[in-house]
N, C-alpha and C positions, 0 to 999 in steps of 0.2 A: 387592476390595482395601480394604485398613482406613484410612480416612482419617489416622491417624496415623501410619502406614508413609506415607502421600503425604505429609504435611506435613515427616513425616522427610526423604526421597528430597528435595525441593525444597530444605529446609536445606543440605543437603551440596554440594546443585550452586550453590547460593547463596554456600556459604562458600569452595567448591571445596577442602575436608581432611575428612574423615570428625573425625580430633580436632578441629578449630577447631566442625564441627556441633555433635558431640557435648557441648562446652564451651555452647553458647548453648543447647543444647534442655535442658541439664542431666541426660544422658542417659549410661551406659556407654558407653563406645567399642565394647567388645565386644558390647552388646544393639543397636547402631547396627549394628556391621557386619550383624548376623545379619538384622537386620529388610531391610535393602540386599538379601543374598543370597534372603530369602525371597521377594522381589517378581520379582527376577531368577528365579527360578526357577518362579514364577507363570506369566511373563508369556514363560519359556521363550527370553530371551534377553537378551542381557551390555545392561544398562543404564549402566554405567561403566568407563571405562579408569583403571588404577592407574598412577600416575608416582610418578618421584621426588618430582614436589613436588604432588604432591595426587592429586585426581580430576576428569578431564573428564567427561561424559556422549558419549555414544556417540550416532548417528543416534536409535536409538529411543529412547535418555537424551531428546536433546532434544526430541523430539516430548512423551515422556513428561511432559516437564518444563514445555512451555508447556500443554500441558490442563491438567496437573496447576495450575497455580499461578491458573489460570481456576477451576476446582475451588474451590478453596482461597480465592479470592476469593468465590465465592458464598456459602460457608457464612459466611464472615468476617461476612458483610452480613446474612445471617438470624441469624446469633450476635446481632447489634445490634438487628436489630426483636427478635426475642423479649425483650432485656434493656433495650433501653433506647427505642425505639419509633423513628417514623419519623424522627425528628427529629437520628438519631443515624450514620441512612446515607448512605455514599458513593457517587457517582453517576459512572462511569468511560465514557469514548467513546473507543475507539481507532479510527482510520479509515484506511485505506491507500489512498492515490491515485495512479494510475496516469498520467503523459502527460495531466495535465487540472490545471488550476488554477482551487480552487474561489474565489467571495468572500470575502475576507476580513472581511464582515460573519455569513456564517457560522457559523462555533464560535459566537459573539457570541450569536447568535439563539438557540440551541441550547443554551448555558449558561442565561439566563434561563429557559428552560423549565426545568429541573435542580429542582426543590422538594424540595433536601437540603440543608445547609450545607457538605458539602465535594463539590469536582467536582473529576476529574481527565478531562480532552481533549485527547489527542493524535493528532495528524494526519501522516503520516509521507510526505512526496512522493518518488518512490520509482519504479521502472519495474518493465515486465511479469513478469519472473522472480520479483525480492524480494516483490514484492506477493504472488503465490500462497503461495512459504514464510511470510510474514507471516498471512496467512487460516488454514492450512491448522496453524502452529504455535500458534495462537488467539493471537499478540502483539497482533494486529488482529482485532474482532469481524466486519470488512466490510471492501470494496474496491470501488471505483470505478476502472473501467479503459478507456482508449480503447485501439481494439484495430481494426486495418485488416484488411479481408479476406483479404489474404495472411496472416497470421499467424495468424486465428482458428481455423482446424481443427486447427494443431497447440497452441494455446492452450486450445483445450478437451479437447482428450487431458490433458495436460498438468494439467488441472483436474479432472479424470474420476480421474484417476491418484492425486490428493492428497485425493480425497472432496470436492470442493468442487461446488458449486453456479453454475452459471452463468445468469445472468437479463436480458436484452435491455432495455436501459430506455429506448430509441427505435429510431427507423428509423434503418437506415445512411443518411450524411454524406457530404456528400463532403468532404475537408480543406482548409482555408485556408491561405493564404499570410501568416504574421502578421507586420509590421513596422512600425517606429516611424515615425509619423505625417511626419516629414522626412525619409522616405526615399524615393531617385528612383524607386523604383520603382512610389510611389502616384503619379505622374502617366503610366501606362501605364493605357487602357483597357478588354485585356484583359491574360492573362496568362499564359504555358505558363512548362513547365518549362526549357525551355532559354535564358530570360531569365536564370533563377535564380543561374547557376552562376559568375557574375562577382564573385558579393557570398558572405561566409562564411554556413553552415549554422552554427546553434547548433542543438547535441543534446545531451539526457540520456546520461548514463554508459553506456556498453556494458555491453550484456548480451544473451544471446541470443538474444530477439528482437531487439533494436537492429541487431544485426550481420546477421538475417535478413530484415532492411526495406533494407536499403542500396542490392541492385540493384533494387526498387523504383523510387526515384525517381532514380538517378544512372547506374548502368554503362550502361545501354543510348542514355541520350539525351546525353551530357555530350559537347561538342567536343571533341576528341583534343588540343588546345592548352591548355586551362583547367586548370591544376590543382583537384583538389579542397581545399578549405580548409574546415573545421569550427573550431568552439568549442565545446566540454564544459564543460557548467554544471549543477550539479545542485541548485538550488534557485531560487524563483521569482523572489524579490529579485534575485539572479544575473543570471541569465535578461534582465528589465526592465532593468537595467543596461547590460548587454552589448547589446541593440536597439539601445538610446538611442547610443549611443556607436560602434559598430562597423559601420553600415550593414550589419549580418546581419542575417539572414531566419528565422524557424521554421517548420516545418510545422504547422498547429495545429487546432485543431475548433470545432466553433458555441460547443457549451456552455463554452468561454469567454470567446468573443466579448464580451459585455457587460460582463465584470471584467475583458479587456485596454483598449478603448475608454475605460475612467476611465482607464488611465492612459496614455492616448496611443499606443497599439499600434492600426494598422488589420487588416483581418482582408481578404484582396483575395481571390478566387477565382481559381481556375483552370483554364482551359479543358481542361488536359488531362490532369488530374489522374484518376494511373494504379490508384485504391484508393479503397475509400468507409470510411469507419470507423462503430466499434459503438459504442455507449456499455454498457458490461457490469456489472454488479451482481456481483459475487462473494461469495461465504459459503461456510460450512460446511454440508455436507449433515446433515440433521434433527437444526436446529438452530434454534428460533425466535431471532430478535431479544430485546436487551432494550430496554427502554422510552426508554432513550438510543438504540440506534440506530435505533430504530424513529422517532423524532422526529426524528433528524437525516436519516433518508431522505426521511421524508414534508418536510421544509423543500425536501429537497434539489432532489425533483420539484415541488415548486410553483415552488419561482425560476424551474427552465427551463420551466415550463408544462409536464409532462408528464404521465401520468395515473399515479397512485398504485396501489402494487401491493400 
């Protein structure tokens, strides 16, 4: 495939018109289409749906369309060392995290290493499903994922399926009970689940793991009398919020033990807690790292103490 039929194909789904592409690449509309067809025809299947008002990209469109533009970012960056030397590249971290909330000293750390002048780092917190299309669509170079043993054998089909790579980055956990430092539940000694069910659950957004974790920790042990009550928060400020305020609970893991305690979150155990979680590393299969996420991993394992892989 001719890197300029790829740079082509990503205009179009960028522009979403084949004419509006063809207008910015300065290109015939008619040598536009033909090069669109010739790729389709390579690649032995429909890369875009025609509408009325434009073109969408098709499942393999958009797979197409996040390598491709990974691609296209590479060469961007050796276009620049060759022309203009090191001085002139951009240094990109995309990370997708899964049910884990890293330090917000972090990025932080991870930038200062960056010896380019321009840096782009995005972090995207996000649950078990998005995270895999996120890897798997190269949106995200990596993934960090906590992941309970009920769900990991269909989470590694699941990743097996998308070519991804799945990498164990400690021993299974068992999960904490995380809640805001003024809440009654920290003067309990120990602590099962059937205390739990009086106070609301805060959970990340459904999806299907979330929906496949529920009888997990609630249908089997819950008094016939208590309603279930949850809170859906999807981001971490959210989240800190809703503790502080709402006497709700989370389910949560070691590795963020130490970045919820700054800010006033305890971390309680539980005696009867029905799942141990993973901490998962996720990638693309044969695909090295580049030197951004290479560094932000190696930070990653030293915060938690864990050994470098």
């Amino acid at each position: 495939m001719q890197r300029r039929n790829l740079e082509y194909f990503v205009t179009v789904v960028d522009c979403g018109s084949i004419s509006a592409a063809a207008q910015k690449l300065f290109v015939a509309q008619p040598s536009l289409s033909r090069a669109i067809n010739a790729m389709e025809r390579q690649m032995d299947c429909r890369l875009l749906e025609r509408t009325s008002r434009g073109v969408v990209p098709t499942a393999a469109g958009r797979q197409l369309y996040y390598y491709g533009r990974s691609i296209l970012d590479k060469f961007q960056m050796l276009d620049r060392l060759y022309h203009g030397g090191e001085e002139q590249l951009v240094s990109r971290l995309h990370v997708s995290v899964a049910l884990l909330f890293l330090k917000d000293s972090l990025p932080e750390t991870v930038y200062l290493q960056m010896n380019t002048p321009d840096a782009e780092i995005c972090f995207y917190e996000t649950t078990l499903e998005p995270l895999l299309e996120q890897v798997a669509e190269g949106r995200s170079e990596l993934g960090l994922a906590v992941v309970n043993d009920h769900q990991l054998p269909l989470f590694t089909r699941m990743s097996q399926a998308r070519e991804l790579e799945l990498t164990p980055l400690d021993e299974p956990r068992p999960p904490f009970v995380q809640v805001h430092s003024a809440h009654p539940l920290t003067r309990q000694q120990q602590l099962c689940c059937r205390q739990l069910f009086e106070y609301p659950r805060l959970m990340a957004p459904a999806d299907f793991f979330t929906n496949l974790n529920q009888a997990v920790y609630e249908d089997m042990k819950r008094p016939a009398h208590l309603p279930r009550r949850t809170i859906v928060a999807n981001s971490y400020h959210t989240i800190l919020r809703m503790l502080r305020n709402t006497n709700g609970y989370m389910i949560g893991n070691c590795w963020q033990q130490e970045e919820l305690a700054a800010c006033g979150i305890r971390s309680l155990h539980l005696t009867d807690a029905p799942v141990r979680l993973n901490l998962m590393l996720v990638r693309r299969q044969r695909q090295e790292l580049s030197g951004c996420a290479s560094r932000f991993l190696e930070e990653f394992l030293r915060d938690q103490n864990l050994p470098q892989i």
